[in-house]
N, C-alpha and C positions, 0 to 999 in steps of 0.2 A: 459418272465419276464418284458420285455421292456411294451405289450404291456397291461400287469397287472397293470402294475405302471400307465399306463394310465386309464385306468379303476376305479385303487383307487381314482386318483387324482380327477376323476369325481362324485362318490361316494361322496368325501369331499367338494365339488364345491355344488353340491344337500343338502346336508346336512347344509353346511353354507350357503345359498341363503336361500333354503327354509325351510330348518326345525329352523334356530337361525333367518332368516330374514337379513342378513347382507345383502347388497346390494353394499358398497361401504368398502373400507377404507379410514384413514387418515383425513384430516381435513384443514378447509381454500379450496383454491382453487385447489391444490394437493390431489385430490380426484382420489384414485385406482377403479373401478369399479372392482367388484369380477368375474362378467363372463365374462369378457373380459381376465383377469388375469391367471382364471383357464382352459378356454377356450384357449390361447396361450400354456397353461404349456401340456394340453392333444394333443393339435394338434404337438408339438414340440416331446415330448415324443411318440407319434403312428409315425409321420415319419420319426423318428432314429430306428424306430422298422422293418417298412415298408423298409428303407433301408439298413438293414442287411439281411432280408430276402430275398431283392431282389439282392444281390451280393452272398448266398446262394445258389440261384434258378441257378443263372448265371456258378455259378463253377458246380454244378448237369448239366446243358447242357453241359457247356464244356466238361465234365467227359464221357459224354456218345459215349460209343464204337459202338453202332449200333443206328439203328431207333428212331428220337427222338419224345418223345411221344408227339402232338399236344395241350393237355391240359396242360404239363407241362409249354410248349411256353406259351399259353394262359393264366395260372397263373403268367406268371414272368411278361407279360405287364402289366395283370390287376395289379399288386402288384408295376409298376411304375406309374401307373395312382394315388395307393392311396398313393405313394410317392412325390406326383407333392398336389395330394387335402390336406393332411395332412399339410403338408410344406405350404400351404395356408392357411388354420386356423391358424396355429401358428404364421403369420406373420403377419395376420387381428389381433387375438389375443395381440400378444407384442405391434405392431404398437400404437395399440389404446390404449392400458395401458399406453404406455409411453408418448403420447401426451396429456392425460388426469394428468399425473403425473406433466407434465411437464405445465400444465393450459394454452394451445393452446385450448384447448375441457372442456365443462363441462363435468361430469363423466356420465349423459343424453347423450347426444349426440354423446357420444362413446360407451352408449351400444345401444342404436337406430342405429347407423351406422352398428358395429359391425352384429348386430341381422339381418339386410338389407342381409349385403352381406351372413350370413351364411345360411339363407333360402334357396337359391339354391343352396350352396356348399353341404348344407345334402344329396340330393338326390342326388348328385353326388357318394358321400360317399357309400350311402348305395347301390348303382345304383352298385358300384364298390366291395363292402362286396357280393352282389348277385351272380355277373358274378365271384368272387374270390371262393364264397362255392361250386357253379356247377361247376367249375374246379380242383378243391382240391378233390369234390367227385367221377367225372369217371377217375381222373389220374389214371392211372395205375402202379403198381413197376416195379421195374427193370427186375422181371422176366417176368411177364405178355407181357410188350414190346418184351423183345426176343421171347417168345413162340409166338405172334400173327407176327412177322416179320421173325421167324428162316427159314432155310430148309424145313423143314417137316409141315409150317404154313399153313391155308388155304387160307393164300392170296398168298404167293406162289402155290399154290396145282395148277392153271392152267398154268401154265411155266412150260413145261414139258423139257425143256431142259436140259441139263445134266449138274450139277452142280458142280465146279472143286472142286477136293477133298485139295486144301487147304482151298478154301470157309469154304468148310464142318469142318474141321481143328478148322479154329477161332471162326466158331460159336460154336462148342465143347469147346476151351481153355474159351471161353466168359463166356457161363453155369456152368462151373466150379470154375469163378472166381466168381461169383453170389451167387454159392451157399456153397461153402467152404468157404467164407472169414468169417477170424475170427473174434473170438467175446471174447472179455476176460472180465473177471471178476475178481473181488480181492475182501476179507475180511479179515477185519483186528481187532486184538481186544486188551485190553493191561490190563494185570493185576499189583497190586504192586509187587516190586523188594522185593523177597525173601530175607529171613537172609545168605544163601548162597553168595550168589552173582550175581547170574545169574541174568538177565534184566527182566526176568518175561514177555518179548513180544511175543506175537505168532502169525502164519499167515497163 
C-alpha cells in the first residue's frame, strides 16, 4: 500500500509538472518548487515502505528453523540499501523545499541542486530494484529450502554417515509444521432483523 501511495504521488507530481505546467507554488520569494516537493513526499513514503519490509524480511530470518536461504539474506540487504537511497531522496527532497520556502534558495536553484544530486541517486535506486527482483525471483519457500537441505537432499546425498534419528525427528516435526499450518478463513454476511426478533446475522 505504502509503496502504491508512492507511485500515486508520482503519478500526481507528472501530471502537475507536466501535463497543468505548474512548476513552482506560492508567490514572492516563498516559492515551493513542485519536484522537489513531490520528490521529498515519494522518497519519504517508499522508505517507510522499504522499512517495514525490511523488519518483515528480519522476523522471516529470525523464524527460520533450518537452512537459511541465501537470496532471502540478499533481499533483506538489498531492501536496506533502498532504505538508506529512499531515506536520501526524501531529505534532498524536504531539505530543499523548505529552504526555497524559507527564501535561503530561489525555487531555480533548488531544483538545479535538487535534479544535481538525484542523477546518480537513480541509478543507485534502480541498481538496487534490479539486484531486489533477481532475488525475490530465485528465493525459494519455506518448503523448497527444507527439501534442498533435509535428510534425504542431494546436497546431503554424499554424507553417507548415519544420521541420528532425532535429527531425522525435527526434520519430520519441521515438514509437518510447513505443511499443516493453518489457514483460516471466515465469511460473513448480514441481513435485516426479521419481524421475529431474531438478528438476522449469519456466518
Amino acid at each position: 500500500s505504502l509503496y502504491g501511495a508512492a507511485a500515486l504521488v508520482a503519478v500526481v507530481d507528472s501530471q502537475v509538472r507536466v501535463g497543468f505546467g505548474v512548476k513552482e507554488f506560492g508567490k514572492g520569494r516563498s516559492m515551493v518548487p513542485t519536484l522537489t516537493l513531490f520528490g521529498g513526499m515519494v522518497g519519504g513514503l517508499s522508505a517507510y515502505a522499504a522499512l517495514q519490509e525490511f523488519k518483515s524480511l528480519k522476523l522471516q530470518l529470525e523464524d527460520a528453523q533450518n537452512r537459511v536461504d541465501p537470496w532471502l539474506e540478499m533481499r533483506q540487504v538489498t531492501v536496506g540499501g533502498q532504505v538508506a537511497a529512499f531515506g536520501t531522496q526524501a531529505m534532498l527532497g524536504f531539505s530543499y523545499t523548505a529552504r526555497a520556502l524559507a527564501g535561503s534558495i530561489t525555487a531555480e536553484v533548488a531544483i538545479l541542486r535538487y535534479t544535481l544530486y538525484m542523477g546518480p541517486l537513480n541509478w543507485i535506486i534502480a541498481a538496487l530494484g534490479l539486484v531486489y527482483l533477481t532475488a525475490w525471483f530465485f528465493e525459494k519457500t519455506p518448503l523448497q529450502n527444507f527439501l534442498d537441505n533435509c535428510c534425504w537432499s542431494k546436497v546431503r546425498a554424499f554424507d553417507l554417515a548415519p544420521i541420528a534419528a532425532k535429527a531425522q525427528q525435527d526434520e519430520l516435526d519441521r515438514l509437518y509444521l510447513i505443511l499443516y499450518t493453518p489457514r483460516l478463513s471466515m465469511e460473513s454476511s448480514s441481513e435485516p432483523a426479521r419481524a421475529s426478533g431474531r438478528s438476522g446475522l449469519s456466518f
